[in-house]
C-alpha positions as CSV (number, residue, x, y, z in Angstrom):
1,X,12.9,-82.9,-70.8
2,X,13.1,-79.7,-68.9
3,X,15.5,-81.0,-66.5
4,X,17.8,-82.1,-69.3
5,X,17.9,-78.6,-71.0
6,X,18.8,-76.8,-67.2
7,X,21.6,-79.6,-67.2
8,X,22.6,-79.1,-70.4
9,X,22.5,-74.9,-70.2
10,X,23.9,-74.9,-66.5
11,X,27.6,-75.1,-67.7
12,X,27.5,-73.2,-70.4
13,X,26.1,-70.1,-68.3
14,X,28.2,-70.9,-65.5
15,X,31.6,-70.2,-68.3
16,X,30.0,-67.5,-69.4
17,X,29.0,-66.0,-66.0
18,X,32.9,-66.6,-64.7
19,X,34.3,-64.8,-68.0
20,X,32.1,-61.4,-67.4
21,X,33.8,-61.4,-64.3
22,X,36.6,-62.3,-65.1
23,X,36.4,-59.7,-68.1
24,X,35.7,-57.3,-65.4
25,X,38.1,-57.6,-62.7
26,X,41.4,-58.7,-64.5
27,X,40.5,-56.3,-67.3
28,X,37.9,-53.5,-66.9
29,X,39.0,-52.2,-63.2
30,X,42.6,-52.9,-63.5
31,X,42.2,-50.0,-66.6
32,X,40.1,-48.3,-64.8
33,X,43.0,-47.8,-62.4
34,X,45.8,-47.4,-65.1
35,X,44.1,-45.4,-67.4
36,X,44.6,-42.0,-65.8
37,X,48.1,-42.7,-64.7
38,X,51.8,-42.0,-66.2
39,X,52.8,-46.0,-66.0
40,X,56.4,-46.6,-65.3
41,X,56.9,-50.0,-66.5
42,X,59.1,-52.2,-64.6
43,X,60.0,-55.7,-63.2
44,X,58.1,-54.6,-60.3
45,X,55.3,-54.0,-62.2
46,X,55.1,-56.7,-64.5
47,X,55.2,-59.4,-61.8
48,X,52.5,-57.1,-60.4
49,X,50.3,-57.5,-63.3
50,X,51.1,-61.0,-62.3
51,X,49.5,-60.9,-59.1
52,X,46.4,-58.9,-60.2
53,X,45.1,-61.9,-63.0
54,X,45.6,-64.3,-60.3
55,X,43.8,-62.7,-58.1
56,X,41.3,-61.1,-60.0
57,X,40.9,-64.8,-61.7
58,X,40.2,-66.7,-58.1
59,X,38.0,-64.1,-57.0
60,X,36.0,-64.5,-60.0
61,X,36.0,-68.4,-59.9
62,X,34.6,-68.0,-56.0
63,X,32.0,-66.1,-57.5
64,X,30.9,-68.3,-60.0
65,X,31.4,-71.3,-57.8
66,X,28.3,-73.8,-57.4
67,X,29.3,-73.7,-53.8
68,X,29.0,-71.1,-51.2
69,X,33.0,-70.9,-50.3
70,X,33.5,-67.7,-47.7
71,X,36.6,-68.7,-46.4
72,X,38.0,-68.6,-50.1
73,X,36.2,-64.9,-50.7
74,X,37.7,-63.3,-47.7
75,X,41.2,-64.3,-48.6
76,X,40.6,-63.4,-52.1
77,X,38.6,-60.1,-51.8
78,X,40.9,-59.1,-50.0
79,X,43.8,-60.1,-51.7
80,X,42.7,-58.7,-54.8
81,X,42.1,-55.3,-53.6
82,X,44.9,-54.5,-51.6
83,X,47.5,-56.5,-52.7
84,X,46.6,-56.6,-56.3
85,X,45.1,-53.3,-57.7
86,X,46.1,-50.9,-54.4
87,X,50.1,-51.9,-55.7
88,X,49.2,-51.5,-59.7
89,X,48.1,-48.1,-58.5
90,X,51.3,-47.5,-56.4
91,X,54.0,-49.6,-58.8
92,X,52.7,-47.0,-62.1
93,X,53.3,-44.2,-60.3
94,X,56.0,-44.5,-57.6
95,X,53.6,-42.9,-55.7
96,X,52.6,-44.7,-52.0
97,X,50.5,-43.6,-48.8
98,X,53.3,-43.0,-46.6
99,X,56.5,-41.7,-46.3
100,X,59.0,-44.8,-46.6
101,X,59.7,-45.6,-49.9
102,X,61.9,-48.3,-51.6
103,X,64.2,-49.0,-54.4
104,X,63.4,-50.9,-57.4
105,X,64.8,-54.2,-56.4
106,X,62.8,-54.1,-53.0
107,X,59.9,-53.6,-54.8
108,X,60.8,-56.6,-57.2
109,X,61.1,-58.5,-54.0
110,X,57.7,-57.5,-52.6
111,X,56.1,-58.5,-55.8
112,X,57.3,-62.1,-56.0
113,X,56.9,-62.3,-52.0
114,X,53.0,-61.8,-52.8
115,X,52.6,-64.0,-55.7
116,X,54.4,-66.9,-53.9
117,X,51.9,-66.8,-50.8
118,X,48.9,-66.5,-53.8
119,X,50.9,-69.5,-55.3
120,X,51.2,-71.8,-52.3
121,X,47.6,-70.7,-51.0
122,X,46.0,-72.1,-54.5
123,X,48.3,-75.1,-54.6
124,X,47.4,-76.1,-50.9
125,X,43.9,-75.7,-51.5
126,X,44.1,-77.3,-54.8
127,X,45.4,-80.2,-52.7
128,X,42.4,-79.9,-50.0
129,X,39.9,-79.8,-52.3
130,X,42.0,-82.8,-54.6
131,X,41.6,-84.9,-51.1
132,X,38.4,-83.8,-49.8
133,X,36.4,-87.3,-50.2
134,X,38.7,-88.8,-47.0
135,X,37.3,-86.1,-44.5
136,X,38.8,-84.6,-41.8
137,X,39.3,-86.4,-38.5
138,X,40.2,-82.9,-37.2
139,X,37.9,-80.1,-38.4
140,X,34.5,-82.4,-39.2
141,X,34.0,-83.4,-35.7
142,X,34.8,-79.7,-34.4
143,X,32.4,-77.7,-37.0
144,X,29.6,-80.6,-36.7
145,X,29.4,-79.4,-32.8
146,X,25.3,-77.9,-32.1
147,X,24.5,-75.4,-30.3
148,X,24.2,-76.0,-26.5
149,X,20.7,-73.4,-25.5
150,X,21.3,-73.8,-21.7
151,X,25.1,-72.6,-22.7
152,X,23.7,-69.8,-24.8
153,X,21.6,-68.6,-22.4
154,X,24.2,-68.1,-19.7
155,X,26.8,-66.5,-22.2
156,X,23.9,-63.9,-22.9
157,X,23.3,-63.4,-19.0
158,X,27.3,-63.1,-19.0
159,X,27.2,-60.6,-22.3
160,X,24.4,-58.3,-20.4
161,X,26.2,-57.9,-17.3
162,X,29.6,-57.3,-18.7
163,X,27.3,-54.7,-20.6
164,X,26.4,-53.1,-17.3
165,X,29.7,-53.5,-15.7
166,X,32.0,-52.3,-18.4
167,X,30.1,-49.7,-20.6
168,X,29.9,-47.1,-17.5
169,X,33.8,-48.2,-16.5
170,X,34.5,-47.0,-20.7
171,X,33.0,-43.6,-19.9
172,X,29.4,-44.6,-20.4
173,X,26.9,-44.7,-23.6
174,X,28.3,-41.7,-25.1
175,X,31.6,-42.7,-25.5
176,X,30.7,-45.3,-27.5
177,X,28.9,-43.0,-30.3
178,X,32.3,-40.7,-30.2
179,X,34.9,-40.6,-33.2
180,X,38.2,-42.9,-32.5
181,X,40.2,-40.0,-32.4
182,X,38.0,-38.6,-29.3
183,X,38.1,-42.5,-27.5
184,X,41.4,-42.4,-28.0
185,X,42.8,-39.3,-26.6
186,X,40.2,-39.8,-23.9
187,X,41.4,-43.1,-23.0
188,X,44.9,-42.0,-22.8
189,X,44.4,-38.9,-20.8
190,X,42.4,-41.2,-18.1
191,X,45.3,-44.1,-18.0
192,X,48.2,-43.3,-20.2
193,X,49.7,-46.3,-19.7
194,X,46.7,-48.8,-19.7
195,X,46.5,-49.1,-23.2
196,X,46.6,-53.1,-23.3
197,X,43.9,-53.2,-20.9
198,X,41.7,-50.9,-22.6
199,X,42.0,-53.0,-25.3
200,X,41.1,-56.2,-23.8
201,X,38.3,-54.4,-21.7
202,X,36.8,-53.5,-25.2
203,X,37.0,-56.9,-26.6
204,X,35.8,-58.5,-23.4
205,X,32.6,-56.4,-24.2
206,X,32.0,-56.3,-28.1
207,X,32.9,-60.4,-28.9
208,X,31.1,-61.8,-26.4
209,X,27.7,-59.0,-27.1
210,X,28.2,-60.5,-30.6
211,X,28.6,-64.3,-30.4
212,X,25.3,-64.1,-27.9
213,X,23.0,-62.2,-30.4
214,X,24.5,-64.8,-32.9
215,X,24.2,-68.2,-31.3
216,X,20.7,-66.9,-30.0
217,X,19.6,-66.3,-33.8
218,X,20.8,-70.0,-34.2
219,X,19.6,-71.6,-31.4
220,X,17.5,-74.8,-32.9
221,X,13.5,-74.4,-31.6
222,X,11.9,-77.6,-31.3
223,X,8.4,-78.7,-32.2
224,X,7.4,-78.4,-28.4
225,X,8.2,-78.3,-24.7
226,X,10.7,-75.2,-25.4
227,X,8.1,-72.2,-23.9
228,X,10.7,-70.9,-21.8
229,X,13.2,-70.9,-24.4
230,X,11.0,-69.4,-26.9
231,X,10.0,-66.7,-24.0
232,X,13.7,-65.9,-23.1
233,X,14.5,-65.5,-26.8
234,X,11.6,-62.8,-27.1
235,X,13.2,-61.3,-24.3
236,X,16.7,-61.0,-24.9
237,X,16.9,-60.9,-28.6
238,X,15.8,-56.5,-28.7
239,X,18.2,-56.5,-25.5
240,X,21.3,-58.1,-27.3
241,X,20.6,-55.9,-30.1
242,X,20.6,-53.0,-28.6
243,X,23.9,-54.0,-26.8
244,X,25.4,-54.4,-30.1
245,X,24.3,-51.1,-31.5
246,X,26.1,-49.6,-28.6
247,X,29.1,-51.3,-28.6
248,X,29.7,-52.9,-32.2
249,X,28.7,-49.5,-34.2
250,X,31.1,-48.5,-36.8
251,X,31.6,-45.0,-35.1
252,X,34.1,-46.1,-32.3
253,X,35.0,-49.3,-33.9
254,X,37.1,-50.2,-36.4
255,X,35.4,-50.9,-39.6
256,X,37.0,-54.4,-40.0
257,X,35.7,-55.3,-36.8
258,X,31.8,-53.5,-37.3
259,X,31.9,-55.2,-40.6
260,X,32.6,-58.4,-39.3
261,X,29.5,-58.1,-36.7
262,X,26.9,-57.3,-39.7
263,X,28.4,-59.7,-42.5
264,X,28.7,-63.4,-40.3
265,X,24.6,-62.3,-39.3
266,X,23.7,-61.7,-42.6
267,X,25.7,-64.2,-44.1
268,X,25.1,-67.0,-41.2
269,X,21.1,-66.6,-42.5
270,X,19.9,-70.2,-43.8
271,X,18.7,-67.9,-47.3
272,X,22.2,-67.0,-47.6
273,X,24.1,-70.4,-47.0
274,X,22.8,-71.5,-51.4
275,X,25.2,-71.0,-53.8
276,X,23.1,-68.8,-55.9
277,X,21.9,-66.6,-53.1
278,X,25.9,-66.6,-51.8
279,X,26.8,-65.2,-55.6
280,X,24.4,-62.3,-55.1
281,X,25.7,-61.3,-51.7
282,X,29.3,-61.7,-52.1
283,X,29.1,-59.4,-55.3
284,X,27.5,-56.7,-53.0
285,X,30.1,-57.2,-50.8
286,X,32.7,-56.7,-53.1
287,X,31.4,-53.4,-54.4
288,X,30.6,-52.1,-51.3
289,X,34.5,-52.6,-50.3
290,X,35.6,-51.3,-53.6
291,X,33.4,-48.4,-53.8
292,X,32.1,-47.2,-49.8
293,X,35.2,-48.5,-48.1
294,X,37.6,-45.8,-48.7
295,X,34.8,-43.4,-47.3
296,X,33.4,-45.5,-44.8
297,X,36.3,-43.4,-42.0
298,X,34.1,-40.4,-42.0
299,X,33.5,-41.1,-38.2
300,X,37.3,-41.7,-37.4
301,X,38.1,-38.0,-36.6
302,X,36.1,-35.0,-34.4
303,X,36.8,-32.7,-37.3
304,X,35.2,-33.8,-40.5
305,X,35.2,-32.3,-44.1
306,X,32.7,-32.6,-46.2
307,X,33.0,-36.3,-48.3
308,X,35.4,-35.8,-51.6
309,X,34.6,-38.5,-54.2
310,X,38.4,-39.0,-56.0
311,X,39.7,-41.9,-58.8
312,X,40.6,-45.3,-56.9
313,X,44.0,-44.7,-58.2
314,X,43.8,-41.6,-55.8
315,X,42.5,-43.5,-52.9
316,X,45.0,-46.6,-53.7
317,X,48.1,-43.8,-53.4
318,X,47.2,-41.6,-50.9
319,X,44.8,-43.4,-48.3
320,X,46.6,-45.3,-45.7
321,X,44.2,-47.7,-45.2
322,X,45.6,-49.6,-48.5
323,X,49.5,-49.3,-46.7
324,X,49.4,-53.4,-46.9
325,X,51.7,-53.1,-49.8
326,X,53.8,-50.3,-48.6
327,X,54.3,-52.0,-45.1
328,X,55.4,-55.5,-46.9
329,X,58.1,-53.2,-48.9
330,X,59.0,-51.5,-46.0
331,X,59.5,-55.1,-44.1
332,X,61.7,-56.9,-47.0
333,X,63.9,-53.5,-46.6
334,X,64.1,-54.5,-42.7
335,X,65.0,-57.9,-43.4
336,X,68.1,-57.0,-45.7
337,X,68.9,-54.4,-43.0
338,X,68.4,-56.6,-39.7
339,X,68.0,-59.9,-40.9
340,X,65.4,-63.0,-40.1
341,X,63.9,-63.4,-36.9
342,X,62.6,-67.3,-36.2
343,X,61.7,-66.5,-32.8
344,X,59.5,-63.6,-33.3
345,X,56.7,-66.4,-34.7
346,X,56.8,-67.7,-31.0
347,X,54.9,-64.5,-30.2
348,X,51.2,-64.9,-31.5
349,X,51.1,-68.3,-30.2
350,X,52.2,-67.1,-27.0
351,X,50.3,-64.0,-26.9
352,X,49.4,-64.5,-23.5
353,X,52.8,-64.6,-21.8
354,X,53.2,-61.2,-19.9
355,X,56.6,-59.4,-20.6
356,X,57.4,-59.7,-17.1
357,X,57.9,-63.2,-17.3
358,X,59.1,-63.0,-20.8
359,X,62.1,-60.5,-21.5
360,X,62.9,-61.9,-24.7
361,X,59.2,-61.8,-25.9
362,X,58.8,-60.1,-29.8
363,X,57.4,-57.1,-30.2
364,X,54.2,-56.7,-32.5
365,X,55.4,-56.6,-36.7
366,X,53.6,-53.6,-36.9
367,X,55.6,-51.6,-34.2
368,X,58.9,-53.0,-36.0
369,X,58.3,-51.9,-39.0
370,X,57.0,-48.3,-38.1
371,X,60.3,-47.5,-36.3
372,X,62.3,-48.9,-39.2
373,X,60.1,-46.6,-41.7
374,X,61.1,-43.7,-38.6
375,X,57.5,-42.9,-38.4
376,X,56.0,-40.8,-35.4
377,X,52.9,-43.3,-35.0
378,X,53.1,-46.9,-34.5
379,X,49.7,-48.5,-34.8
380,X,50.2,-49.9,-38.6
381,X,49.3,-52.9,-39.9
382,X,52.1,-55.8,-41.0
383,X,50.1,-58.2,-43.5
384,X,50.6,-61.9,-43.2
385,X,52.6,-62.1,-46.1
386,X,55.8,-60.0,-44.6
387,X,55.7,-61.1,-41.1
388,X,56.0,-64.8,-42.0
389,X,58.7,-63.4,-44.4
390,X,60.4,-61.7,-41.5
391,X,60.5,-65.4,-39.8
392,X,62.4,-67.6,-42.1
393,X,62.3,-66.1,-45.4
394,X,60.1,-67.6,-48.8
395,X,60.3,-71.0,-46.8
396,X,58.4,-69.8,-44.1
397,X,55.8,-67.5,-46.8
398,X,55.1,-71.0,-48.8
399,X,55.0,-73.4,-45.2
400,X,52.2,-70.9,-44.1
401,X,50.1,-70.0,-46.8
402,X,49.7,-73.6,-48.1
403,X,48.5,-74.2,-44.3
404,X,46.0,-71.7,-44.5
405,X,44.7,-72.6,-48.5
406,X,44.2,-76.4,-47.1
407,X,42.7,-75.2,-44.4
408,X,40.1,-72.7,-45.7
409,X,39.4,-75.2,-48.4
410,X,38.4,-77.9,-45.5
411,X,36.7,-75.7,-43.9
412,X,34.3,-74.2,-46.8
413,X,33.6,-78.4,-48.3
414,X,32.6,-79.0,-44.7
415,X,30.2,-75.6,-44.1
416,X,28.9,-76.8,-47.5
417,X,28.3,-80.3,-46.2
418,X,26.4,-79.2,-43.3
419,X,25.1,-76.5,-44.6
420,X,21.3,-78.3,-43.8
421,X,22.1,-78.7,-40.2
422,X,20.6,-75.6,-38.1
423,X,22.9,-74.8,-34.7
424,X,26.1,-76.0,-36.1
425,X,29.3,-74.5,-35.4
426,X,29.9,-74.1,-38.7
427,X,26.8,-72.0,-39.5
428,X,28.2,-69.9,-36.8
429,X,31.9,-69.6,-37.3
430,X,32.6,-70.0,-40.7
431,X,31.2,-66.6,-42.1
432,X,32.9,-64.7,-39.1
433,X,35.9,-65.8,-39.6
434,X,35.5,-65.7,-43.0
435,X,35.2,-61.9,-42.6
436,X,37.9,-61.1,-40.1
437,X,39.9,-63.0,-42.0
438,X,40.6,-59.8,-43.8
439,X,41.8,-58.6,-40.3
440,X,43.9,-61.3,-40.0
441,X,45.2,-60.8,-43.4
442,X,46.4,-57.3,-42.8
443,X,48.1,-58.3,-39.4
444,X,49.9,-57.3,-37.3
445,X,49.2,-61.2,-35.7
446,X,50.3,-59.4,-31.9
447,X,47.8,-57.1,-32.3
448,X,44.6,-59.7,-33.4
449,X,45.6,-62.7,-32.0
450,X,44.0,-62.0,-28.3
451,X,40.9,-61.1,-30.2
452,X,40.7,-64.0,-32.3
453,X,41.2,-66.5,-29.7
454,X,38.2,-65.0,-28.2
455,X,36.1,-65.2,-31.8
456,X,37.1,-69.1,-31.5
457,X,37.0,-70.0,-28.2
458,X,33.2,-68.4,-27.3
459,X,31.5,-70.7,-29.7
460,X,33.7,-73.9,-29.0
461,X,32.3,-73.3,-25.5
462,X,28.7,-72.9,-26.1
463,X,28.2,-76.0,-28.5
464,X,28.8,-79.7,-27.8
465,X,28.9,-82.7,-30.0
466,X,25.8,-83.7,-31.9
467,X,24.2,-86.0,-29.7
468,X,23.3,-89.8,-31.3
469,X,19.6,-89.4,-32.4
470,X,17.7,-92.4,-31.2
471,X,16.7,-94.9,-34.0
472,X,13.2,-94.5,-34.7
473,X,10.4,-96.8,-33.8
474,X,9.7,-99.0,-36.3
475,X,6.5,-101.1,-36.5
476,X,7.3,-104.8,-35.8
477,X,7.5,-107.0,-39.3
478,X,5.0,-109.9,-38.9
479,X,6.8,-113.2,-37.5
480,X,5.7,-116.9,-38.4
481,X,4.6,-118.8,-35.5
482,X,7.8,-121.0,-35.0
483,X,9.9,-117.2,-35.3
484,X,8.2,-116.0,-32.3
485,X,10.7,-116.5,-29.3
486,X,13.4,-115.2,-31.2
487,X,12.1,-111.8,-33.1
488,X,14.0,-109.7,-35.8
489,X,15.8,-106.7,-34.7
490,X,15.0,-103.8,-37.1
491,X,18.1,-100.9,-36.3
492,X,16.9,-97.5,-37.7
493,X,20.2,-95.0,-39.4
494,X,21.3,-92.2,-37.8
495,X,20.9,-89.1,-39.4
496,X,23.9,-86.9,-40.6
């Protein structure tokens, strides 16, 4: 009986859990944003009312969801903040972040170029979840992969002494506690034109440090006969840690990046992985980016005034680090100007391809759209909707975000499906790429790529395929006399 009243109560709070939040985030915050404003109604700004119920809709059905889908809430956290109520804030008051600004009709244009990715996102992954019984031939046999402990243990003997090679070559343990401004101008007074290898230096450091401490969280432990594993986890678990305080902090890294590191091991915990406990965390999540974000830069620059607590329609207009609307208004003005560019989506695939040997080779988004705007700095971001834009026009925009919505939605049935099997690849991967996925969002693709391959390719390489459990023994069935020279086979299932 009481199981029939939890069945018959579950949907009933599960449509009434999904309209408070709705209530709240297509209603309460986007007045919350308007309500001090002088709106300017427009075309612009209707379609970007558009933009804000779907997104503020899907973000509230992923948190409601009776699944733990983290693909889904990266793409929709962060589409809702900065490309739904960052441009409400900057469409109701003509008012934007950085200089460049746009006529009406560009605007227009940047509207409907969002909603159509949102569009063809939901539609592929309406499609992936519609197919989702047939598996995946691809993606099952790839996230199903277990931790390999004799790999994990070499990548953290290879994590500690890039640690000891690397951190005094980057100007030693302090450096790493200094603001990004100081690491910067230090960098570039040292090599002024090493920039690229800095770079790659730093990743070469911070992903591997953080796919070690991972996979050696993950690790399965056996019953017995794994002392020297258990020993040489007690041993370099504090070690790893501390190598990750040092060069994953949020001082001297980017916040993206930092937040990355301490969201896939909280969220990669086996407490976390249930839909309920998922609801709870995700929520916290989301405040924490709607609320502590915009202050979270405090470390960025040596000189620092004291915190100033403004409206979000303040931060939305004047902080640059919600320019992911601005810089797709400032690309749809480069296309009209310079036209498409097919060839520059050769460039993140081929990332790897030195200049030298490619004179042709596409410059980052980012950099292009900078000089366009005629700005002095050129380290800006060029979000995923505009620089697919940039390739082939709406085509391109619908081609790749239907990828990416089939994709995800793959992905997050599949994390759900194994979501009982410790040391998989997908307890591992999944909730850091469903993080930086908000990196990857914001682009420029040049500029991540190198760094993603390395988020991928580490825990391809320290996993293998799940290994064919033997049947088990199974006591022999009692045989009739005249049975005995040919006995029964009894086969055993293998587990999933």
């Amino acid at each position: 009986m009481r199981a029939g009243r939890r069945t018959a109560g579950g949907p009933g709070r599960a449509v009434a859990a999904l309209g408070c939040w709705a209530l709240l985030l297509v209603v309460l915050l986007p007045l919350l944003v308007l309500r001090s404003l002088d709106a300017r109604f427009g075309a612009a700004l209707a379609v970007q009312c558009v933009v804000v119920v779907h997104t503020g809709a899907a973000l509230a059905r992923v948190l409601t969801d009776v699944r733990a889908r983290l693909i889904a809430f990266g793409f929709w956290l962060f589409s809702y903040v900065w490309l739904g109520l960052a441009p409400l804030a900057m469409l109701a008051t003509d008012a934007y972040p950085r200089g460049f600004v746009v006529d009406a009709h560009t605007a227009f244009v940047s509207t409907a170029l969002v909603e159509t990715g949102l569009l063809a996102y939901s539609a592929g992954s309406a499609v992936a979840a519609w197919r989702a019984g047939r598996g995946s031939a691809v993606l099952e046999p790839v996230l199903a992969r277990r931790l390999a402990p004799g790999r994990v243990l070499l990548l953290c003997g290879a994590a500690l002494l890039l640690a000891v090679v690397l951190i005094p070559q980057q100007g030693g343990l302090s450096a790493f506690f200094l603001s990004r401004q100081a690491a910067n101008e230090a960098a570039a007074l040292a090599e002024p034109s090493g920039s690229a290898d800095r770079a790659m230096s730093a990743w070469l450091l911070s992903v591997p440090a953080f796919w070690a401490l991972v996979a050696l969280v993950h690790v399965p432990r056996f019953q017995a006969g794994d002392r020297i594993l258990r020993g040489l986890r007690r041993l370099l678990l504090p070690l790893l840690a501390a190598v990750n305080v040092v060069v994953n902090n949020p001082i001297s890294q980017p916040r993206f990046w930092a937040g990355t590191v301490l969201l896939a091991l909280v969220f990669g915990a086996s407490w976390l992985r249930g839909p309920r406990a998922f609801r709870v965390g995700a929520a916290a999540v989301a405040a924490v980016v709607l609320v502590v974000f915009p202050y979270s830069d405090y470390f960025r620059y040596d000189k620092r005034e004291p915190v100033r607590i403004v409206s979000l329609a303040e931060q939305f207009t004047s902080n640059g680090d919600y320019d992911a609307f601005q810089q797709i208004e400032t690309g749809v003005d480069y296309v009209r100007t310079h036209g498409f560019t097919p060839t520059a989506a050769l460039g993140p695939p081929l990332f790897f391809v030195p200049r030298a040997a490619w004179p042709g080779k596409p410059d980052d988004a980012g950099i292009l759209l900078a000089r366009h705007a005629g700005y002095s700095f050129e380290n800006l971001s060029a979000p995923l909707w505009i620089e697919s834009y940039m390739w082939a026009g709406f085509p391109s925009v619908v081609a790749v975000f239907g990828l990416i919505g089939a994709v995800g939605r793959r992905i997050d049935g599949l994390r759900h499906r194994l979501r009982r099997h410790r040391g998989t690849l997908a307890a591992l991967l999944v909730p850091a790429f469903g993080f930086y996925q908000l990196v990857l969002l914001r682009g420029s693709l040049m500029a991540i790529v190198g760094p993603l391959a390395l988020l991928v390719c580490i825990p391809l390489l320290i996993t293998r395929k799940p290994g064919r459990p033997s049947p088990p023994a199974a006591a022999p069935e009692p045989v009739a006399p005249a049975d005995r020279t040919a006995p029964s086979l009894c086969t055993g299932g293998t587990r999933t």
